[in-house]
C-alpha positions as a printed NumPy array, in Angstrom:
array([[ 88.495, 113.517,  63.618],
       [ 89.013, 114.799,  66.933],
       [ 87.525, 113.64 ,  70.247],
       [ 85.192, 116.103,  72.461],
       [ 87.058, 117.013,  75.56 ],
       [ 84.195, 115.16 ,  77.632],
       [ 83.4  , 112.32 ,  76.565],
       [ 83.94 , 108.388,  77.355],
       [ 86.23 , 108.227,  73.785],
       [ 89.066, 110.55 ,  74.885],
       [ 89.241, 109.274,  78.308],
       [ 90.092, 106.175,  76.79 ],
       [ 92.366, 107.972,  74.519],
       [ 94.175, 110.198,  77.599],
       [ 94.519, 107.168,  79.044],
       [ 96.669, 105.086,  77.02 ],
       [ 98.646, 108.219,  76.061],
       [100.232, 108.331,  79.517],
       [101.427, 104.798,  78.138],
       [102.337, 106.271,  74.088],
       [104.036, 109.278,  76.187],
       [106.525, 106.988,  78.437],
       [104.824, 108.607,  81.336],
       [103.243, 105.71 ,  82.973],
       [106.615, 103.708,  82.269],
       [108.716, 106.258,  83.732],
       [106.371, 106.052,  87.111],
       [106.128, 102.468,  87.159],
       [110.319, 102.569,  86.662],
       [110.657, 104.936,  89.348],
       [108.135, 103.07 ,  92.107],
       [109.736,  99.514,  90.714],
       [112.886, 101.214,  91.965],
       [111.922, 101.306,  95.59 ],
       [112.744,  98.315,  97.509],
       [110.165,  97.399,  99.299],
       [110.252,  93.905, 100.158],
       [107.982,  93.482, 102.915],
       [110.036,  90.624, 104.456],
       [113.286,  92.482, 105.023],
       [113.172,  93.995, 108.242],
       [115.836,  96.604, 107.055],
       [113.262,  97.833, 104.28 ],
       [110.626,  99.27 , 106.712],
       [112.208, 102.589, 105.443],
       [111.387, 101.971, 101.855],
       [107.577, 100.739, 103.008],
       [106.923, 103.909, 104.376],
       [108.41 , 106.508, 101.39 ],
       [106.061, 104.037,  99.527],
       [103.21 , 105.602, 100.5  ],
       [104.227, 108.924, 101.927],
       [106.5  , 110.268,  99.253],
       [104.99 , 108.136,  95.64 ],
       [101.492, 107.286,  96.332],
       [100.297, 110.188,  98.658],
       [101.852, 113.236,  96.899],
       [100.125, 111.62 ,  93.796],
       [ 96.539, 111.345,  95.159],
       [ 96.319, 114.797,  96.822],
       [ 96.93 , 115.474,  93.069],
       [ 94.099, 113.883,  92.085],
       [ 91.971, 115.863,  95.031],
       [ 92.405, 113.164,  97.469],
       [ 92.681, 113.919, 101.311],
       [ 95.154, 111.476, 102.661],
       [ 96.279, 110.101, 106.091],
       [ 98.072, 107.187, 107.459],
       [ 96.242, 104.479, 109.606],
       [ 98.103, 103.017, 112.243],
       [ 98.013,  99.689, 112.14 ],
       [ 96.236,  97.741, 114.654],
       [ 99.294,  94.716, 114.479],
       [102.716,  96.338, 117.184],
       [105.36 ,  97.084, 114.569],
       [102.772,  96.148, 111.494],
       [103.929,  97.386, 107.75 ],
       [102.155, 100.548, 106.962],
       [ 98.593, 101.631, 105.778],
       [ 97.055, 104.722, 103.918],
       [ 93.884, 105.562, 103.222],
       [ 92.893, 108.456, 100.969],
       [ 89.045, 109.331, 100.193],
       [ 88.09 , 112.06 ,  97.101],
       [ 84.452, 112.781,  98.249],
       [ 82.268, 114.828,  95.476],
       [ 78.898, 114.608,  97.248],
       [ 76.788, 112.316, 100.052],
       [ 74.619, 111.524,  97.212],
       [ 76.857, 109.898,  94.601],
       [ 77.644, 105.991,  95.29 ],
       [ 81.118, 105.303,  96.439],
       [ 83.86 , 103.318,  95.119],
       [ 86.449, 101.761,  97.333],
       [ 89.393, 100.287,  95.579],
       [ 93.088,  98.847,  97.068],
       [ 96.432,  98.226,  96.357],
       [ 99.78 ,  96.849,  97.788],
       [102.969,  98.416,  97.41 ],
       [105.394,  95.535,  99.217],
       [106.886,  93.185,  96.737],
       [108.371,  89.456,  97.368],
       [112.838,  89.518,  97.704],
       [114.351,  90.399,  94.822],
       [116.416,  87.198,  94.015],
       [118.753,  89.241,  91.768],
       [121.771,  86.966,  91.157],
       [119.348,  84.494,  89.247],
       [117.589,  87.259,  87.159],
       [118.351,  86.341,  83.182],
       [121.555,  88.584,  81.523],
       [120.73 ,  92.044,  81.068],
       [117.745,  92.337,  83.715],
       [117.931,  93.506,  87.27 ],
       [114.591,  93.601,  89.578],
       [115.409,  96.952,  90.68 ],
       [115.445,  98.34 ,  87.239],
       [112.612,  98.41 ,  84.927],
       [113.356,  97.224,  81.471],
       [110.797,  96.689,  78.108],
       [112.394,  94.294,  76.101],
       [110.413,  92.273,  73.483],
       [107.034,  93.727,  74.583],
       [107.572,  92.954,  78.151],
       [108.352,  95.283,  81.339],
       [110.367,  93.525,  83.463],
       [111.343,  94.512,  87.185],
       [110.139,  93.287,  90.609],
       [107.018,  94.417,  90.999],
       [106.199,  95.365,  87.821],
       [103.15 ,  92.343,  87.978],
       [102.509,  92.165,  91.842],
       [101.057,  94.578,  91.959],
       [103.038,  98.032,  91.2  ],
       [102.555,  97.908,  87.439],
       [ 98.573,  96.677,  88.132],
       [ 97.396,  99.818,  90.379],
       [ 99.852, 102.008,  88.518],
       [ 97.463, 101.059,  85.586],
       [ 94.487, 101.871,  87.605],
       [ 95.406, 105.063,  89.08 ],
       [ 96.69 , 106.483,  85.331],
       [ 93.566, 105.483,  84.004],
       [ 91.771, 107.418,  87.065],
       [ 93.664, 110.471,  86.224],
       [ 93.209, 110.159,  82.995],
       [ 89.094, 110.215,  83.308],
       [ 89.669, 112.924,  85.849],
       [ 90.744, 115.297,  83.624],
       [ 88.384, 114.381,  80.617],
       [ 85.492, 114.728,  83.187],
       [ 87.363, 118.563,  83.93 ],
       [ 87.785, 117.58 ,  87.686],
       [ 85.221, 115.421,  88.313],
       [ 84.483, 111.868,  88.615],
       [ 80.519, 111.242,  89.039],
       [ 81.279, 109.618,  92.361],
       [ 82.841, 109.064,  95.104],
       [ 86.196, 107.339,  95.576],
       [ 88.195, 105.675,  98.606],
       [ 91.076, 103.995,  98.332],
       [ 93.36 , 101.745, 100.94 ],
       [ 96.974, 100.729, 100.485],
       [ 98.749,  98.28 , 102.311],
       [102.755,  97.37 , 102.433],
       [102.233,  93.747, 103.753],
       [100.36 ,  91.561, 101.388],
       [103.349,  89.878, 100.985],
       [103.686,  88.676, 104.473],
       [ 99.779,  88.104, 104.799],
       [ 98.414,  91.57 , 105.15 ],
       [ 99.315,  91.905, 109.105],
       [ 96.553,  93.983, 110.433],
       [ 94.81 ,  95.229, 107.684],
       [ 91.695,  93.15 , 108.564],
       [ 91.63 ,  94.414, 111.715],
       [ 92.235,  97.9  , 110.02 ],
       [ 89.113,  97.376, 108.143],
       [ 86.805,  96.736, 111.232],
       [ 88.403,  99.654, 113.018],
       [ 88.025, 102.175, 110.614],
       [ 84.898, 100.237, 108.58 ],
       [ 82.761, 103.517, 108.734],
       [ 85.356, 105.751, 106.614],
       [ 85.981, 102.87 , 104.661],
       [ 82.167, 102.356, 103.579],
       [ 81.186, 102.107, 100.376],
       [ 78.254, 100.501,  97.055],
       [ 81.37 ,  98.527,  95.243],
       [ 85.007,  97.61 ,  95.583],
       [ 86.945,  97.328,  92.813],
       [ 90.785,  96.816,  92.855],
       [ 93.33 ,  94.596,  90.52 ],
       [ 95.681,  91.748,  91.838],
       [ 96.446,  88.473,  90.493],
       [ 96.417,  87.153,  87.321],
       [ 93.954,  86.699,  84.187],
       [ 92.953,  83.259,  83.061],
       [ 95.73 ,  83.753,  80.169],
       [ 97.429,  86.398,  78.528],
       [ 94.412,  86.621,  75.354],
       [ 91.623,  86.713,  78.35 ],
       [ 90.477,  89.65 ,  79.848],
       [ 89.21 ,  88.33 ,  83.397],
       [ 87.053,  89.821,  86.076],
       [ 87.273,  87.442,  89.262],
       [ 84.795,  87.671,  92.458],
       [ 86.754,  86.392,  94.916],
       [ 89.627,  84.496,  95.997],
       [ 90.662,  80.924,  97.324],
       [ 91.03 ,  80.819, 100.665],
       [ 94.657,  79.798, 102.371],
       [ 95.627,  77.66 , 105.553],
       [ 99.407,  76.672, 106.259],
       [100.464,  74.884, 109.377],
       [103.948,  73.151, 110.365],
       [104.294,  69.428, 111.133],
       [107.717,  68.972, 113.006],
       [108.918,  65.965, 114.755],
       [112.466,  66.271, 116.677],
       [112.558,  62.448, 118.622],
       [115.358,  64.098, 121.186],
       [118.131,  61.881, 119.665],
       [120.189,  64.73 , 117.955],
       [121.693,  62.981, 114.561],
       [122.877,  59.968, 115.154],
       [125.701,  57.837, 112.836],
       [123.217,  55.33 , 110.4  ],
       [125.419,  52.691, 110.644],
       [125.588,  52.171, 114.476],
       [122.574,  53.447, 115.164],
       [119.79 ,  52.329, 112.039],
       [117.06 ,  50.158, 112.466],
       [116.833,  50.866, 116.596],
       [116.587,  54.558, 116.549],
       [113.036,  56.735, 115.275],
       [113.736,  57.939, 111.9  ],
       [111.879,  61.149, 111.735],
       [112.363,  61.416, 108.207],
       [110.27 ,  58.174, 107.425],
       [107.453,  59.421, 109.618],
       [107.152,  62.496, 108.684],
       [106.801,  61.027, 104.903],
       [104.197,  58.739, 106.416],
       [102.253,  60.748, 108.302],
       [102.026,  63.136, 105.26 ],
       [100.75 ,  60.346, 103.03 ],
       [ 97.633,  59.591, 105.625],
       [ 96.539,  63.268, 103.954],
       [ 97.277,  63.111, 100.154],
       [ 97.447,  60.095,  98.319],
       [100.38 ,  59.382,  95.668],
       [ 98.191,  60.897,  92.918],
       [ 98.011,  64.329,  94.873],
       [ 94.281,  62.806,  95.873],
       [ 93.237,  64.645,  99.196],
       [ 92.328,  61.294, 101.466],
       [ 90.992,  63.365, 104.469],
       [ 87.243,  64.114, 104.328],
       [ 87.846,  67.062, 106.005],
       [ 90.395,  68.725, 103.491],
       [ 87.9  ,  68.455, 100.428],
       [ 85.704,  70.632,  99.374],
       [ 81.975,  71.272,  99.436],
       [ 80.084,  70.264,  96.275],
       [ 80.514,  72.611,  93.378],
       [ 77.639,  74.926,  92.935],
       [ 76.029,  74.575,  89.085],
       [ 76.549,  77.773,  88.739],
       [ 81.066,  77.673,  89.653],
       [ 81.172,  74.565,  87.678],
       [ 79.378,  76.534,  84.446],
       [ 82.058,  78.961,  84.469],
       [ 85.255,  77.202,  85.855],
       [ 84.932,  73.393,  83.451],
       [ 85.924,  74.573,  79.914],
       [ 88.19 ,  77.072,  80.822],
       [ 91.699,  76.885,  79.635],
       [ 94.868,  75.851,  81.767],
       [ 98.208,  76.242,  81.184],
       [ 99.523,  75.313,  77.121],
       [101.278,  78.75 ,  76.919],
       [105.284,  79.239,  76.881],
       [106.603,  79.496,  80.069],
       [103.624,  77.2  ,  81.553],
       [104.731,  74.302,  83.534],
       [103.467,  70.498,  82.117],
       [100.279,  69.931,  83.197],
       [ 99.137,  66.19 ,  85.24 ],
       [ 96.177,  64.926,  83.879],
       [ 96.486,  62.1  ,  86.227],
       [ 97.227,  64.537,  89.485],
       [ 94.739,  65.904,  91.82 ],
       [ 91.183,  65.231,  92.326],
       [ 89.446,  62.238,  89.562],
       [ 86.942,  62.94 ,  87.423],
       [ 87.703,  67.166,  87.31 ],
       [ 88.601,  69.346,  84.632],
       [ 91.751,  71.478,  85.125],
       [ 89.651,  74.503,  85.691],
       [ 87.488,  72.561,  88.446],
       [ 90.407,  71.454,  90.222],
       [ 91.919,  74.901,  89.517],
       [ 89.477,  76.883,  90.683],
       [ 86.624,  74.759,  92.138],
       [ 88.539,  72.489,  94.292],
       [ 90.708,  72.65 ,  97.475],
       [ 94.598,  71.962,  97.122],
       [ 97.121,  70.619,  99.445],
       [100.553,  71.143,  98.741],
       [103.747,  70.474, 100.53 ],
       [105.528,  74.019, 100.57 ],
       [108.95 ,  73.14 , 101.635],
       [110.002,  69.131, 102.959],
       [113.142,  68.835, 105.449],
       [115.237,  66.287, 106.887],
       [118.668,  66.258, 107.095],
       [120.955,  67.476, 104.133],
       [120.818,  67.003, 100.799],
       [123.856,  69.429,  99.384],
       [126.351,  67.077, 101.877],
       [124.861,  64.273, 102.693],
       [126.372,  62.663, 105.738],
       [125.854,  58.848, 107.052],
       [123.404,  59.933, 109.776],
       [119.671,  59.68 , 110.86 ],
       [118.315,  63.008, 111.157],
       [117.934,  64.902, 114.465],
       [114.492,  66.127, 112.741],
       [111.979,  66.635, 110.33 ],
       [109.671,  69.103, 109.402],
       [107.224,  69.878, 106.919],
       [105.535,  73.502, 105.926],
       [101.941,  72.493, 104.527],
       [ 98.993,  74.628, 102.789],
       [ 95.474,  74.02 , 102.021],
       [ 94.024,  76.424,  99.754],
       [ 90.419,  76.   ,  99.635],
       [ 87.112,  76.922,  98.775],
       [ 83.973,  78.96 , 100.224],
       [ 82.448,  76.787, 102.43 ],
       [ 85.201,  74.579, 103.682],
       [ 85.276,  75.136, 107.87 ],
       [ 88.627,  76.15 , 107.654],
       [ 88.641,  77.622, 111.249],
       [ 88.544,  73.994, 112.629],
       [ 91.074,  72.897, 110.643],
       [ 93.888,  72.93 , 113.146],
       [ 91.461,  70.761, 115.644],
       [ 90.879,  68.251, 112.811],
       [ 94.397,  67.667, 111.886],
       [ 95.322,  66.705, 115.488],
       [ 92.666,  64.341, 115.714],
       [ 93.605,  63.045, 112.198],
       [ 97.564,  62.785, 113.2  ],
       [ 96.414,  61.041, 116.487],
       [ 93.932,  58.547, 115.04 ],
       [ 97.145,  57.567, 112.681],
       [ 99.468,  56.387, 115.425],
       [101.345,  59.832, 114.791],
       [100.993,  61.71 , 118.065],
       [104.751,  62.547, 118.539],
       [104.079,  65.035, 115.012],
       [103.84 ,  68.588, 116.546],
       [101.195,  70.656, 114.878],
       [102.001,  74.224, 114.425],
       [ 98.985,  76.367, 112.906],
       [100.549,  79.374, 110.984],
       [ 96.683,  81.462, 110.06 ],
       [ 95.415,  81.849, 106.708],
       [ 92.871,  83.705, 104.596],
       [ 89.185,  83.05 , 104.444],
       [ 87.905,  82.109, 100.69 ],
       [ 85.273,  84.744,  99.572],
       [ 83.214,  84.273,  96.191],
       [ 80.513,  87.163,  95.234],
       [ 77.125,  85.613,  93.016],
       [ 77.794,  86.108,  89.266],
       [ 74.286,  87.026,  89.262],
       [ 75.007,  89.947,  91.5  ],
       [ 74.004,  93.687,  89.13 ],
       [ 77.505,  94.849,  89.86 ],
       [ 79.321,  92.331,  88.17 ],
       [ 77.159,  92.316,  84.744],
       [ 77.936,  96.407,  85.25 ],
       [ 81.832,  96.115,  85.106],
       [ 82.234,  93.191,  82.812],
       [ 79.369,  95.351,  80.413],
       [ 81.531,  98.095,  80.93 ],
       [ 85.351,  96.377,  80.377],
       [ 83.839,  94.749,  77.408],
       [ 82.551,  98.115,  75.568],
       [ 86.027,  99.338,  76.174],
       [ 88.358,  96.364,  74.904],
       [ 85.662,  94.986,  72.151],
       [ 85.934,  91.928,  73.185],
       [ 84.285,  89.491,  75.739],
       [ 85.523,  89.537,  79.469],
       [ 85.465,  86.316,  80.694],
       [ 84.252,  85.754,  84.408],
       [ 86.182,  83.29 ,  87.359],
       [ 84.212,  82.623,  90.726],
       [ 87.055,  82.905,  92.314],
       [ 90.677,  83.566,  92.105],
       [ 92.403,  80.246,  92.271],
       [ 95.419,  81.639,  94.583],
       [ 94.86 ,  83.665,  97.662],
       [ 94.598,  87.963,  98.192],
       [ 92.421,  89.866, 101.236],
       [ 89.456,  89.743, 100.058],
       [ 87.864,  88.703, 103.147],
       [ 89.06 ,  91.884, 104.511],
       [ 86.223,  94.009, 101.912],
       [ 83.785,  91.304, 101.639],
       [ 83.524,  89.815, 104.748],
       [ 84.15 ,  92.923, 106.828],
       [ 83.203,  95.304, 105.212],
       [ 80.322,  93.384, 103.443],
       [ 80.9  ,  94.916, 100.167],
       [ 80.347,  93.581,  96.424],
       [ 84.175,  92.789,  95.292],
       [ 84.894,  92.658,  91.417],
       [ 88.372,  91.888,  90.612],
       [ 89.838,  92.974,  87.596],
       [ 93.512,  91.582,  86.847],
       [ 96.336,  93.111,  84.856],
       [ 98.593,  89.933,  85.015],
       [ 98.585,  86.531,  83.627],
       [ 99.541,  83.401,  85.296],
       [102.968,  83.341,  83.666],
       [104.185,  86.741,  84.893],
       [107.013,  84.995,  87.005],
       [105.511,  86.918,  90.039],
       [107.481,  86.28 ,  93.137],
       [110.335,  84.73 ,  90.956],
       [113.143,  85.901,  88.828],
       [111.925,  87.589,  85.43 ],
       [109.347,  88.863,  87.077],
       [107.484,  90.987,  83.546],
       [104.076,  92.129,  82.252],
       [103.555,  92.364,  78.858],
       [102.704,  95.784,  76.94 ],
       [ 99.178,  94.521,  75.552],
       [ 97.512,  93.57 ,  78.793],
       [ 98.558,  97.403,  80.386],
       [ 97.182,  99.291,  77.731],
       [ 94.286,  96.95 ,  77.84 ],
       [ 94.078,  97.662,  81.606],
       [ 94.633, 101.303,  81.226],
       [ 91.555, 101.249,  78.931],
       [ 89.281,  98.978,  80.752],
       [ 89.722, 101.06 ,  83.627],
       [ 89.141, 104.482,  82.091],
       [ 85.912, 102.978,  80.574],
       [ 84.644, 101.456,  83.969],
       [ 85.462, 104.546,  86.172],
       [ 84.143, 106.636,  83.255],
       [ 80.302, 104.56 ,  83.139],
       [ 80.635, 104.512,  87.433],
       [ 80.007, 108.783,  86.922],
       [ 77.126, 108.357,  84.689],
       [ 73.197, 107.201,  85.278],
       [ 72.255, 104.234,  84.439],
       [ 74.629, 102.499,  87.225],
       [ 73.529,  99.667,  89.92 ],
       [ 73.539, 101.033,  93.741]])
């Protein structure tokens, strides 16, 4: 039986052909094949043929009007924004996407895989970038064309989209992008797809994202390194304050100790979704702690519902050739990731006072920024629209997070732009992003490329929320 040219059924069906065809892995290959690692000074070429030679050529396809926006950060990474206006009376979509990717780390890459080169093996594509996030708005603009030409050149609304080449570095100037340009940026919804699912069976919609704050503790007593022998027991050991000044924040159980680093109380309504949900138990999961982190949680509360502190790198000294001396210095690179509601702007202020109050004084403090933590209502019309919408598509629930439990922009669309976010992931948590093996497997990018198709297909007809 064959499908009318305009309906919802062969937009669904054009859409997963460019998968059957080889034509979305043949794009993703070629885009995976541009190295643009965001961190590399000498890749600020590759950031820009991002955008102006893949991504730009292909939305003025689609009827998009393109143009660069400088960003607002001297020497920032590269932004485009492109904007397919059908009229002033249709509501307006904004979505995003990031086209920098994390170093490749290809000498530890498993035989037979490169991150430069895309590769399906087993049901996986493998290649930097292929989860974060090349392969994920890859999926979402094949599914756009694909309801584009079911619809015979239309879409039923409007659509802007914004693409950065820094997530990867913290998004340098796109927030400020969005407040300069918020007008032309305006829009009823945002919709975009980063991060992961809650597993690889479990379509996800998220509403928002942890927030993220890293600062540097370093303390250097002026003593240069000094031999252990002659020197031990009369000398500072940096080493054993740094480890002691640490411990005033997080307890030996990964408890947070300071009143300030814990989070608000749960809402009801977070701690309905976030209890029972599932963490880790899949291959390629790391052991789970029941015994780490804050008592008397779930996983998915402390996952998602809590605030984290976590020592991101520890140093003193050397480790690979150890020699007989005290260390000229220590230093420690820390993060809170946290939830909405936790006065994170303060939190440099309150960690001095906290160091101080400890006898630790000599401990510099070094704030490094971070991310405000955004969740939208569950309650809120748009999300029952999508997650109706994914779920009429995939026959199958879509299960709903309050919030990412890592860290993306989303301050940037809901804060400043003051927009309804809806997040809708084509990843899973053991994608090995931003490690070797990076991979997404086959069954969650035809399930994206037909979620999508079905969402942007409903957003053209009546019946929507705006």
């Amino acid at each position: 039986m064959s499908l009318s040219s305009y309906s919802r059924e062969h937009a669904l069906s054009l859409a997963l052909e460019t998968w059957h065809s080889g034509r979305l892995a043949e794009d993703l290959a070629r885009r995976i094949a541009c190295r643009t690692v965001s961190q590399a000074p000498n890749c600020r070429g590759a950031l820009d043929h991002y955008l102006t030679d893949e991504i730009a050529p292909l939305l003025a396809r689609l009827g998009f009007t393109c143009q660069p926006l400088e960003n607002p950060q001297p020497d920032g990474p590269p932004l485009l924004m492109g904007q397919r206006l059908e009229s002033p009376e249709l509501p307006t979509l904004l979505m995003y996407g990031h086209g920098d990717v994390t170093p490749g780390q290809d000498d530890q890459w498993q035989a037979g895989l490169t991150p430069w080169q895309m590769t399906l093996q087993a049901g996986r594509l493998y290649g930097r970038g292929a989860a974060d996030n090349k392969g994920q708005h890859s999926i979402n603009l094949a599914a756009l064309e694909a309801v584009i030409t079911a619809r015979e050149g239309r879409l039923g609304f409007n659509l802007k989209i914004l693409f950065e080449m820094g997530e990867e570095i913290g998004s340098p100037g796109l927030e400020d992008a969005c407040r300069r340009h918020a007008e032309a940026l305006s829009a009823d919804l945002f919709v975009a797809s980063d991060g992961p699912r809650i597993r690889h069976d479990m379509p996800t919609l998220f509403l928002g994202s942890r927030g993220m704050y890293r600062f540097r503790l370093t303390l250097d007593p002026g003593n240069g390194a000094r031999h252990s022998g002659n020197w031990g027991g009369v000398i500072t050991n940096p080493a054993w304050v740094m480890v002691h000044a640490l411990s005033t924040l997080v307890s030996e159980q990964g408890t947070l100790r300071a009143d300030f680093l814990r989070a608000p109380a749960m809402p009801d309504s977070v701690r309905a979704l976030v209890r029972d949900l599932p963490v880790g138990g899949e291959q390629g999961d790391p052991a789970l702690n029941a015994d780490w982190g804050e008592p008397g949680m779930t996983f998915g509360e402390r996952l998602y519902g809590a605030n984290t502190f976590e020592v991101l790198g520890l140093s003193a000294g050397a480790t690979d050739q150890p020699v007989a001396a005290i260390p000229a210095r220590a230093e420690a690179i820390c993060q809170l990731r946290f939830v909405e509601g936790t006065a994170w702007q303060t939190l440099g202020e309150q960690l001095r006072a906290h160091l101080d109050a400890h006898g630790f004084e000599a401990v510099t403090l070094t704030s490094e920024g971070g991310y405000a933590a955004t969740r939208l209502d569950p309650d809120h019309p748009w999300v029952g629209f999508v997650q109706a919408s994914m779920q009429q598509s995939l026959g199958e629930t879509v299960h709903l997070l309050p919030n990412l439990g890592g860290t993306i922009p989303n301050h940037c669309f809901a804060d400043v732009l003051g927009l309804p976010t809806v997040w809708v992931p084509h990843s899973y948590p053991s994608c090995q992003q931003h490690a070797p093996n990076e991979h997404l497997p086959e069954h969650i990018v035809t399930q994206g490329l037909a979620g999508m198709a079905g969402l942007f297909w409903d957003l053209g007809e009546p019946g929507r929320p705006f």
